[in-house]
Phi, psi and omega in degrees: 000152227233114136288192191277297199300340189265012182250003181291140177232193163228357157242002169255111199258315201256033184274119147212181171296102178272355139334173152105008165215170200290137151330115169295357192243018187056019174259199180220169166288105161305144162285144123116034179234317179228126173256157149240159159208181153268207202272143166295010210246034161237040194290114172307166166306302206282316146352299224245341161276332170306304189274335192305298198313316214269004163059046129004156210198308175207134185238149194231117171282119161276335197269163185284201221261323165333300195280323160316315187287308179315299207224059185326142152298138183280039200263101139347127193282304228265001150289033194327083136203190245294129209216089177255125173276130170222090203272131178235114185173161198273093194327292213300344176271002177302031202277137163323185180262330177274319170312294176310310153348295198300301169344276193310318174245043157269324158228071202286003175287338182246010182292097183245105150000282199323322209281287146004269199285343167286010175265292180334299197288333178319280191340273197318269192331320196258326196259325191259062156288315184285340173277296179298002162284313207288313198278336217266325187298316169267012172259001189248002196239121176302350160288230000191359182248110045236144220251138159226133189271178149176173170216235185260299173276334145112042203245280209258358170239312180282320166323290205280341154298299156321312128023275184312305190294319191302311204285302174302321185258057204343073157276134192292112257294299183311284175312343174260332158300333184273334161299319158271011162275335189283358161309304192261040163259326208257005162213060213264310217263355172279332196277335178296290183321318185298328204291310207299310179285008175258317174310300191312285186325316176258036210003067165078002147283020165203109166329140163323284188318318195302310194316301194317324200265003178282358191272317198235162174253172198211142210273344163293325186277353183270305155337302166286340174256353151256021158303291176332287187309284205288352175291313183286339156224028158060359165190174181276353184283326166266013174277331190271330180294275208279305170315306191277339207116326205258115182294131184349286173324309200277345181290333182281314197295272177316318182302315204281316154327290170326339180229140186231000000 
């Protein structure tokens, strides 16, 4: 079973186990099965013997095709393995480094940040479904376990994915919200930098505060997306059936794996 001291990494701040908690049913979330992280592609020699160690299987990319190409991940070919991009994000947010540029200063007085990312989460819930078919499937096949999801910051997409699997192998909300919440300790001070480079891109016209909420997650938007699942299909097995898509079998299958 994987603790907290053996997941320290030193160019990876948000790598963890999303297993290893409780239950509503007094059982626990295995460990040592689904990692989450952020991006990879500043990984050291002591990084790459640390994760070479957790014997991986499958690595599931959340980022866009931009963002793979800016900051390829460093994983070595001859560990072969299994390496699926499944980018979950909104096409229109897809932006170049000039695209975004361009984005920030053509009306950067209307740019409202808040707005943004809470569009981002309908997107994730309600639209990325066929992405989230595409990972819960292949997370469902015991080859392919132990698995590490990740994106650029591993907060909101890789959050709300983590999220799902937590949710499905029943942990309680207040506890999978505070695991998502432990995103902005561990990557408060990478998020800081990002703010600073956005301010500079829209050359010092747009406030810090405006910034923030695209820096940190926030517990209404994890909130709003299970408000969603369960008003609209009254549990997360059917959201993943009939919203995603995900055939029964394989959903019983990840659960019961998913749990000891």
């Amino acid at each position: 079973m994987s603790t907290t001291a053996e997941l320290v990494f030193q160019k990876v701040h948000n790598f963890r186990d999303i297993g290893g908690l409780p239950t509503e049913d007094g059982r626990r979330m295995k460990s040592g099965l689904l990692y989450r992280s952020d991006e990879l592609s500043r990984l050291s020699n002591h990084d790459l013997a640390k994760l070479e160690a957790l014997g991986l299987k499958l690595i599931c990319d959340l980022r866009t095709v931009n963002e793979q190409k800016s900051r390829p991940d460093r994983i070595p070919g001859h560990w072969n393995l299994k390496e699926v991009h499944i980018p979950i994000y909104h096409g229109s947010q897809d932006f170049t480094h000039f695209e975004f540029v361009k984005f920030l200063n053509t009306n950067p007085k209307t740019i409202d940040f808040a707005d943004i990312i809470k569009d981002f989460y309908v997107c994730l819930v309600k639209e990325r479904t066929g992405e989230i078919r595409k990972l819960f499937e292949l997370t469902a096949e015991a080859e392919n376990l132990p698995a590490l999801i990740h994106c650029t910051g591993g907060k909101d997409r890789t959050g709300f994915i983590s999220a799902l699997f937590q949710l499905l192998a029943g942990v309680p909300q207040e506890i999978i919200v505070r695991q998502y919440l432990l995103s902005n300790e561990r990557v408060g001070a990478k998020m800081k930098k990002t703010g600073n480079f956005i301010r500079l891109m829209s050359l010092y016209r747009i406030p810090l505060e405006k910034i923030q909420p695209m820096l940190a997650v926030d517990r209404k938007h994890l909130e709003y997306a299970f408000g969603y699942i369960l008003d609209e299909y009254g549990s997360v097995e059917a959201y993943l059936h009939e919203g995603c898509g995900i055939k029964q079998e394989s959903i019983s299958k990840l659960k019961n794996m998913l749990v000891e």
